[in-house]
C-alpha positions in Angstrom: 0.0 0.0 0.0 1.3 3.2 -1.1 0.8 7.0 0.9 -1.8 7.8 -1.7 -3.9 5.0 -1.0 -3.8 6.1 3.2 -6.0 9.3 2.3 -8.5 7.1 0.1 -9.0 4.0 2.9 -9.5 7.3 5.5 -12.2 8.8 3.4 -13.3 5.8 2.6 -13.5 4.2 6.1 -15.6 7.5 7.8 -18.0 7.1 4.9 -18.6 3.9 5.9 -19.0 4.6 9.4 -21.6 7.5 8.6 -23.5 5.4 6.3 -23.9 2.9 8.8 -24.7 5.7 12.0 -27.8 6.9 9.4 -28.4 3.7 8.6 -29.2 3.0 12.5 -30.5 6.3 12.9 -33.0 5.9 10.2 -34.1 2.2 10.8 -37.5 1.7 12.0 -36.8 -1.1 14.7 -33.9 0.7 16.1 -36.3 4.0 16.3 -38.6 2.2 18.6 -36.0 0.4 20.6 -34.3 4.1 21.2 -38.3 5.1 22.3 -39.3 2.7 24.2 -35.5 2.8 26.3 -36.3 6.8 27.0 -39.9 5.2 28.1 -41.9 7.1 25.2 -44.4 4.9 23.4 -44.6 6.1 19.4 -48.3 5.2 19.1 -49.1 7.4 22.4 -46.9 10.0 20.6 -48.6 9.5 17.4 -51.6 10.3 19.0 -50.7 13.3 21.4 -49.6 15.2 18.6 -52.6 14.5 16.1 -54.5 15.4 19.3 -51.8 18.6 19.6 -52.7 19.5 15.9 -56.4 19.1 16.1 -56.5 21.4 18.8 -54.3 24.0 17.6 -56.3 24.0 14.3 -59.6 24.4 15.9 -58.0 27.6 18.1 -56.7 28.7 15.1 -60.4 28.8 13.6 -61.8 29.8 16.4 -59.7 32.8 16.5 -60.1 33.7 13.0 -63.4 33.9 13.5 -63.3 36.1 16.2 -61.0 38.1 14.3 -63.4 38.0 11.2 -66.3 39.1 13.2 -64.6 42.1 15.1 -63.5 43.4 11.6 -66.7 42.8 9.9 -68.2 44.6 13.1 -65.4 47.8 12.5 -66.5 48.1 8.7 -70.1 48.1 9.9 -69.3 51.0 12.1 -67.4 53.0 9.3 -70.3 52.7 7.3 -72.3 54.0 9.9 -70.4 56.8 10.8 -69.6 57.6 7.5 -72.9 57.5 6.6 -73.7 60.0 9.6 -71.6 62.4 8.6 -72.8 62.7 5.1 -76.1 63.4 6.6 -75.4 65.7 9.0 -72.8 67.7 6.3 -75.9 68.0 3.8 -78.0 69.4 6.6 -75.7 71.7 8.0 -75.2 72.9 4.3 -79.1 73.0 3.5 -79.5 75.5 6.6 -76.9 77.6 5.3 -78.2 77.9 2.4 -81.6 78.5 3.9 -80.3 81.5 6.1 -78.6 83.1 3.1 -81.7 82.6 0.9 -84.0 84.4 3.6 -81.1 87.3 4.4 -80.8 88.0 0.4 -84.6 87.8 0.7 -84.8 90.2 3.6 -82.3 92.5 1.6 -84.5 92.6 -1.5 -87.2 93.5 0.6 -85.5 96.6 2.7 -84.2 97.8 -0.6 -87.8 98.1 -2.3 -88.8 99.8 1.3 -86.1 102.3 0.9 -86.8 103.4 -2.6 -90.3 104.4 -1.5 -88.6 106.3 2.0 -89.8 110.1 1.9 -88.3 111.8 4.5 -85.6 111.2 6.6 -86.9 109.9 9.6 -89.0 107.4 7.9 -85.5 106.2 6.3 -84.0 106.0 10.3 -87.1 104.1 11.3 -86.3 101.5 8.0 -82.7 101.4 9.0 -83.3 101.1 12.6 -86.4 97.8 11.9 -83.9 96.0 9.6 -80.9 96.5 11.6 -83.3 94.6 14.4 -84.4 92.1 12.2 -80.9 91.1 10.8 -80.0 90.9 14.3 -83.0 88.4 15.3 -82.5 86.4 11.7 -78.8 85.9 12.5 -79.2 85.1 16.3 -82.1 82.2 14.8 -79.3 81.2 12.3 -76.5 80.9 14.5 -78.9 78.8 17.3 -80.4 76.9 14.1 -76.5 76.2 12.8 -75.2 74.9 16.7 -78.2 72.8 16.9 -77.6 71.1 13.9 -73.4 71.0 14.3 -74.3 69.2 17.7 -77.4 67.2 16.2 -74.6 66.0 13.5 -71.7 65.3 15.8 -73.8 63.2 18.2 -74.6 61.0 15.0 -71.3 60.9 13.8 -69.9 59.4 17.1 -73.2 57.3 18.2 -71.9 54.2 16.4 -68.2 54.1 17.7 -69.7 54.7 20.4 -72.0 51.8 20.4 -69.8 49.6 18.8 -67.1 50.8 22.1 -70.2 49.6 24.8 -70.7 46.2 22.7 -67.3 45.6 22.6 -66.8 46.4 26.8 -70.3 45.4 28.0 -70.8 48.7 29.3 -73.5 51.1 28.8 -71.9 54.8 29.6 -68.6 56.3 29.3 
């Protein structure tokens, strides 16, 4: 035997030795003798982890469920809210448009009174009536307009904040 063949019958030798450890390792009998000496039985095993599984796949569902009903619950509330909103926006903007539609009418209406004015205390008394009324119509608006802003942003926060008592069990914040 030559130095060249040393390296080869080395190699050679811890291959062998390897294939034979995986060999052991992966043979079904010697699996179950090396169970059964650390006291584990594979069928009990078997069966604790299919039980193992089965329960962490019915948690699993169960939580996705959970989770698909809180978020189907959120969208509801968006909508709600959102919805809300809208409404209360195109009311606020309806009584705006109201008051500016009365205080151009109220305008019209001075103006014709003061082309027919013939002296000049009849103009003061004019003056002095529609300075009153512009002050009554705009302290109507203004009550009308926070009415409404309040009406509007107790319906924009009613279903957050009905979806918030569901959600603790409680019934006041």
């Amino acid at each position: 035997m030559s130095d060249t063949d040393k390296p080869h019958d080395a190699a050679s030798a811890a291959f062998e030795g390897a294939r034979k450890a995986f060999d052991t390792m992966t043979d079904p009998k010697a699996l179950r003798d090396a169970q059964a000496a650390f006291g584990m039985d594979p069928t009990k095993m078997t069966e604790a982890f299919r039980a193992a599984t089965e329960r962490s796949v019915e948690q699993s569902m169960e939580a996705y469920a959970r989770m698909k009903a809180a978020t189907e619950e959120a969208s509801r509330t968006l909508e709600s809210t959102i919805e809300n909103a809208h409404s209360g926006s195109l009311n606020l903007t309806k009584r705006a448009l109201d008051g500016m539609r009365t205080q151009a009418e109220m305008n019209f209406t001075h103006l014709q009174k003061l082309a027919g004015v013939r002296s000049l205390s009849e103009f003061i008394e004019l003056q002095t009536s529609f300075f009153r009324q512009q002050v009554d119509l705009a302290t109507r608006q203004a009550r009308d307009i926070q009415s409404a802003s309040q009406s509007a942003a107790r319906d924009v926060l009613q279903p957050g904040r009905e979806a918030a008592e569901r959600a603790t069990g409680k019934t006041e914040f």
